[in-house]
N, C-alpha and C positions, 0 to 999 in steps of 0.2 A: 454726376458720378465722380468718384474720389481717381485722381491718376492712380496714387496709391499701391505700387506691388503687390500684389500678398500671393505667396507662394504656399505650396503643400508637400509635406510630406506624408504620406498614406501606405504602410505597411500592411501586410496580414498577416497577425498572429498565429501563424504555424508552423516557427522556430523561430529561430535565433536572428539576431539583424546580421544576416549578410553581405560578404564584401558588397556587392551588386549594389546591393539597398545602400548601404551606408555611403556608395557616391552617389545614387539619386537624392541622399538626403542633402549629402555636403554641396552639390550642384545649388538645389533648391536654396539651401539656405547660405551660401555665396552670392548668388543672384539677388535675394532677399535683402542682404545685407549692404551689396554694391549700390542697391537705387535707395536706401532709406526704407526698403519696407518691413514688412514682415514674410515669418515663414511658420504656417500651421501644420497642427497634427492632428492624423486623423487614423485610428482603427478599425480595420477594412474587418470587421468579424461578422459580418453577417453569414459564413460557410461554421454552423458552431461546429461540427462534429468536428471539425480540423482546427479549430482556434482553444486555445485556452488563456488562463492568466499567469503563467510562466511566462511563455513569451511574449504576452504584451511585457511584463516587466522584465526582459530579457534584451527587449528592442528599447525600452527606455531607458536601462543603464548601460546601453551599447549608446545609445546618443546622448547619453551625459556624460559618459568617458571621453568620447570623441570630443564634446564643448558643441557639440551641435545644438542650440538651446532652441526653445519653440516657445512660442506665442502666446499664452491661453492657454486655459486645460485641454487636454486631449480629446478628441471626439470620438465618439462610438458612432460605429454605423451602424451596428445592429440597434441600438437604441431610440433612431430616427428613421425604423420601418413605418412607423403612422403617416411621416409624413413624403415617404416615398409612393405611398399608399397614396395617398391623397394627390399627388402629382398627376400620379396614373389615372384617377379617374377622374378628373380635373380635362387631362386630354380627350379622356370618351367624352368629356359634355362637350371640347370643341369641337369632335369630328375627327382629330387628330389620331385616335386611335381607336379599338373596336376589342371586344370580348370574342374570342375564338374557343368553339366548341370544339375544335377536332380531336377525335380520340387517337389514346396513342397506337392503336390497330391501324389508323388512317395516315398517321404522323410517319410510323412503319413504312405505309404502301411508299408514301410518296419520296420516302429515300430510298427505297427500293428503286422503282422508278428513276429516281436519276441517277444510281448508280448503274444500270442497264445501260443509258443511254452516257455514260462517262462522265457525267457531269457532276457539280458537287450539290450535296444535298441541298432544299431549298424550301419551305412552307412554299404551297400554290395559290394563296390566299383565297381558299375557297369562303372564307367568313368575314371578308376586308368588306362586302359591299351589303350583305344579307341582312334583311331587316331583324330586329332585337330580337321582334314576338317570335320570331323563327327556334328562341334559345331550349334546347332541351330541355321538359320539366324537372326541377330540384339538380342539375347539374353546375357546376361552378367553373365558369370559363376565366382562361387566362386574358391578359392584357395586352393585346400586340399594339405597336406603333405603327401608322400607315405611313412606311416609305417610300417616297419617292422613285416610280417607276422609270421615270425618264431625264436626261442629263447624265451632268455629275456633279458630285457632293465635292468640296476642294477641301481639302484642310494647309489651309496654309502654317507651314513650319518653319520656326528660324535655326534646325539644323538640318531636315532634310528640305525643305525646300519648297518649292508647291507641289502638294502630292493628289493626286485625280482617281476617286473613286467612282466609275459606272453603277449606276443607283440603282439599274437592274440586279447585279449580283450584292445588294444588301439584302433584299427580302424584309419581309414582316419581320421582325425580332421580337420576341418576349420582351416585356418589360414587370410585369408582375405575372408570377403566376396562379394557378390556379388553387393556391394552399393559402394565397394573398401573401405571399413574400415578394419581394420585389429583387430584380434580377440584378447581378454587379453593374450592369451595362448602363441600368436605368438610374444606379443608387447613387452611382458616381459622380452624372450630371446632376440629380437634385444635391448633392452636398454639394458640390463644388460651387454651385448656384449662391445657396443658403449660407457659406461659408464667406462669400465676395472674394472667391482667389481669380488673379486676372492674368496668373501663367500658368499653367500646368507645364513640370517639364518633370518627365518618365524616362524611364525605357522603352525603344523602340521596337519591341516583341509588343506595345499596346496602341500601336499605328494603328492597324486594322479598327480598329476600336476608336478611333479618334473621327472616323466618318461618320461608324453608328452615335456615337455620343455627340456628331453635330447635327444628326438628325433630329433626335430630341431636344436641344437646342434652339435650333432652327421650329418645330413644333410649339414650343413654349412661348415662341418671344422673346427669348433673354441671348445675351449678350455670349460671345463665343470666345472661351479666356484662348490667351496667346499659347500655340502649344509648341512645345520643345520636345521634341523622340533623339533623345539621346543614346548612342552606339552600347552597346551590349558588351562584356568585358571576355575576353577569350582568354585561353592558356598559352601559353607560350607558345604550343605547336601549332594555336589558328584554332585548336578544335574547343568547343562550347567547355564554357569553364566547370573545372569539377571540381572534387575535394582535394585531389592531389596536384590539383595547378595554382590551389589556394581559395577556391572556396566554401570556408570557413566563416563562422561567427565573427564578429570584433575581440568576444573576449579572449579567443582563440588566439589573437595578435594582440592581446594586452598580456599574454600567458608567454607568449614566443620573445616578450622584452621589447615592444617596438613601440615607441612613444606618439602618443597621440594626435601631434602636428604633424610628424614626421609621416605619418601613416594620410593624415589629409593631404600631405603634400603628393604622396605616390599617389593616391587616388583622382586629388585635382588633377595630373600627369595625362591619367588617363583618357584620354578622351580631347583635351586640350591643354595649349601651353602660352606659353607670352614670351616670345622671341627665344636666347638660349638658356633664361634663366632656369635652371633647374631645382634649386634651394629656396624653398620659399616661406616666410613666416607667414603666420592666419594676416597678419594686416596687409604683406603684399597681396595675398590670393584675395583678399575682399575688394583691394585697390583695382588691381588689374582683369578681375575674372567676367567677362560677360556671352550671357547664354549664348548668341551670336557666334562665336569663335569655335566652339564645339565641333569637332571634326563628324564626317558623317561615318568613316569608317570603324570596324570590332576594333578595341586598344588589347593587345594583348597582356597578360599578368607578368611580371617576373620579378618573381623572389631575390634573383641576386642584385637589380635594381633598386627595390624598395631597400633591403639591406643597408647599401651603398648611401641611399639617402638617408635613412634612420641615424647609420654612423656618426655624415656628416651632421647631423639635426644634434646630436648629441655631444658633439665636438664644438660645436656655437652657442650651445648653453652655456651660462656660467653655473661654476662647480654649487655654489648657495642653491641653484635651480634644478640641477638635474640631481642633487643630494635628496632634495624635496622630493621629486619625482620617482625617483628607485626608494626609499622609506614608504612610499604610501602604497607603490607596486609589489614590494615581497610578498605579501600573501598570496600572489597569483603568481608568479615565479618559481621554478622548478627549484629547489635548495634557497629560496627566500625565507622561507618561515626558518630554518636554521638560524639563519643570520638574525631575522626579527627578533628572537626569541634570545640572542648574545649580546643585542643592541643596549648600552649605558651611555652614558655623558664620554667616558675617557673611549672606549670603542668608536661612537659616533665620531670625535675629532679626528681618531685615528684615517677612520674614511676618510673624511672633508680635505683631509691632510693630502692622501692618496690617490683623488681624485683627479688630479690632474693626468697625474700617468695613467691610470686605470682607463681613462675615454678615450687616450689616446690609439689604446689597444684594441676596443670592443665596440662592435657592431650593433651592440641588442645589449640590454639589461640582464639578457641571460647571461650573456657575456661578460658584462661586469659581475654578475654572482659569482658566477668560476674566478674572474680576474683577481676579485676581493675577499673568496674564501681564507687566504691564508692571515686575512689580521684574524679572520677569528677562530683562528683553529686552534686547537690545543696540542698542546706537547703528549707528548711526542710526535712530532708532523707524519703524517701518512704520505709518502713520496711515491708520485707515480711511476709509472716504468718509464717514461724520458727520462724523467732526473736523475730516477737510480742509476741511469749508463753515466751520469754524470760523479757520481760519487763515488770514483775507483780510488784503492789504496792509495795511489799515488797525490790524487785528489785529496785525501783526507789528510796529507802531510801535510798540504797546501793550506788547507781549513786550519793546522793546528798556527799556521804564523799570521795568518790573517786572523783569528781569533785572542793568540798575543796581540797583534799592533792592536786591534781595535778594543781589549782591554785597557790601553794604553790609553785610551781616552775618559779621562774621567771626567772633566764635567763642561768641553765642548763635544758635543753629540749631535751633527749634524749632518747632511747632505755633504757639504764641501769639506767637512775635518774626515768622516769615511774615506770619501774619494782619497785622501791624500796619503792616509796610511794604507790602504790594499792598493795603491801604488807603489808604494817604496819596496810593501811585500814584493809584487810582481819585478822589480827592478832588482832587488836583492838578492832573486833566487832567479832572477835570468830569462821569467817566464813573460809571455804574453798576457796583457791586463784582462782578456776574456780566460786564462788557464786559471785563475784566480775568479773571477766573476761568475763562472757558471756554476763552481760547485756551488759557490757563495749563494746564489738564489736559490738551487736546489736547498738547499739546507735551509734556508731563510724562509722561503714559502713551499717546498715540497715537490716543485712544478720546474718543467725547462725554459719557460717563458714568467714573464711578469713586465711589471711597469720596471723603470732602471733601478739596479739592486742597490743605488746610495739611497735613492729616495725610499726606500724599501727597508734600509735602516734607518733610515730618520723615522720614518711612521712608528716601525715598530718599536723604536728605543732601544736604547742602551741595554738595559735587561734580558729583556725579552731576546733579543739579537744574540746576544752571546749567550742565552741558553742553549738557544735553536740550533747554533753553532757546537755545541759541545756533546749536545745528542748525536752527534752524528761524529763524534772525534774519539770520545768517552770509549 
């Protein structure tokens, strides 16, 4: 047998990849990627009425944005019902499992029954020992597994630990039933079997399940992949995550500006770390990430954290790379397709130009959309109400001698020749270099805020600057 890793990630198609999912995937395929192995994919749709083909292709270009890339073509489960089929009664011919007649008037009594008596429901395996010829004429019975009555089943886990199920409270379990579908519980181990994955590492809401699934395991003869039940991602208050604590799809945070490493990186956060680094590129988190390290406790979400990282993530790109990145993200940006839609050669430099200052300022991509509206806005600029408190009469006196000196500039137009004549203005007339700068931006981008208003005339040029200027003097 191959040492070989091979990891999985196994989704169901009924929505979108969620935050949740999309760190079981980046777990998986961190781990995958740390030992040299691989990491598969697999389509949990055997539930059709709730799976469709949206969001299988909704989950796959949620983990091709992310760079989560997979193995192989993708596996359907529904499409390896034959030979979940064939597992199952594979076990009846060892003895390992048995065909159960009970009707569901009988299935009824017997929760009935132990809820009388407090207990949790339970099959009483009145069909685990009963000979075949006993089977109803023309009736089609389900597939139980004969579980182990006595002991306990272990699963040993390398985040929670050894964990000890009493094999009395497994009971009989369905594994096919009686329509010959074969049940999640059963489907899982024959693919993962069929597949050679040698870690399973999940969420820990499918613990429970990690007993039943070594039961059949253990029935078969086959080997018991390494399992990892990793911590469940909470809201910031502790209580189980929702829509308002963040979760949402991926594309939902490719819409929100939050770049894609930036976004693995709060997610790897979750759950585990590597001493204080907090900033981490995909090559440290492959370098440093092993399932081992994964805390056992809920990691909570929080927005103003990821934020915080996104910034930094975007502040240590270089401007060539994060240009790349915001051009190919406008379409899914709230006021991006404006800008797509204004983008040429002398536009796009303009950006490239700007960029420095602009990430300086902004958090998110959405952020830079606002930051970077005003190269492309048109004249007349649309001034918000901050600016306009900026643009008083007195202001606009100010505007007519900073608009002389920088007329005065005829063909050094730069960063540092600006700076030096709306100095002399503010020197000349007595004032403070911000009483001079703030109409300055207002007029120049519309807004109270921007990147520094020299670099602000250098992007936008000689022209264009002292138009923007006289709009507002005129």
């Amino acid at each position: 047998m191959s040492d070989k890793v091979v990891t999985r990630f196994a989704p169901s198609p009924t929505g979108y990849l969620h935050i949740g999912g999309a760190r079981t995937a980046l777990f998986n395929w961190l781990y995958a990627k740390h030992t040299g192995g691989t990491m598969l994919l697999r389509i949990e749709d055997t539930d059709r009425e709730r799976s469709n083909e949206a969001a299988t292709a909704a989950i796959l270009d949620g983990l091709s944005w992310l760079g989560l890339s997979w193995d192989g073509e993708p596996v359907s489960q529904f499409e390896r019902a034959p030979r979940h089929r064939e597992v199952a009664e594979e076990l009846v011919r060892k003895g390992k499992a048995y065909y159960c007649y009970a009707t569901p008037a009988e299935l009824e009594a017997m929760r009935e029954a132990a809820r009388a008596k407090g207990l949790p429901p339970r099959y009483d395996g009145r069909w685990r020992d009963r000979d075949p010829s006993e089977a109803p004429a023309g009736v089609k019975g389900a597939i139980r597994i004969k579980a182990p009555t006595e002991g306990e089943t272990i699963v040993h886990d390398r985040v929670q630990g050894e964990v000890r199920f009493p094999n009395k409270d497994l009971d009989d379990f369905i594994i096919l039933r009686s329509d010959g579908n074969p049940t999640y519980m059963h489907a899982v181990v024959v693919d993962d079997h069929d597949m050679g994955v040698t870690h399973i590492i999940r969420g820990d809401d499918h613990l429970t399940n990690a007993a039943r699934q070594t039961v059949i395991y253990n029935a078969m003869g086959w080997n018991v992949p390494s399992m990892s039940h990793i911590p469940l991602i909470h809201g910031a208050d502790g209580a189980k995550l929702s829509k308002r604590h963040g979760a949402l799809g991926v594309e939902a945070y490719r819409a929100m500006g939050y770049l894609p490493e930036a976004l693995l990186n709060y997610l790897a956060r979750l759950g585990w770390s590597h001493g204080d680094d907090e900033i981490m590129s995909i090559k440290d988190m492959i370098s440093w990430f092993d399932i081992g390290d994964v805390n056992k406790g809920a990691a909570r979400f929080d927005f103003a954290k990821l934020e915080a990282i996104n910034g930094a993530h975007m502040r240590r790109m270089s401007d060539a790379e994060l240009f790349d990145i915001f051009i190919t993200t406008l379409p899914y940006l709230e006021g991006g397709p404006a800008i797509a839609a204004r983008l040429n050669d002398s536009t796009k430099a303009q950006l490239l130009a700007a960029l420095p200052g602009l990430k300086e300022r902004a958090k998110t991509l959405v952020e830079l959309v606002d930051g970077a509206a005003f190269l492309f806005a048109t004249r007349p600029l649309p001034i918000d109400d901050k600016a306009a408190l900026l643009l008083t009469d007195d202001a606009r006196k100010i505007l007519r001698s900073a608009h002389e000196a920088l007329n005065g500039l005829a063909s050094d137009w730069t960063a540092a020749s600006a700076e030096a004549a709306i100095r002399e203005v503010a020197a000349a007339g007595s004032h403070k270099l911000g009483a001079v700068a703030q109409p300055l931006r207002a007029a120049l981008t519309g807004k109270s805020t921007s990147p520094g208003v020299f670099d602000v005339l250098a992007v936008l040029g000689r022209e264009e600057s002292l138009a923007r200027i006289s709009d507002q003097i005129d």
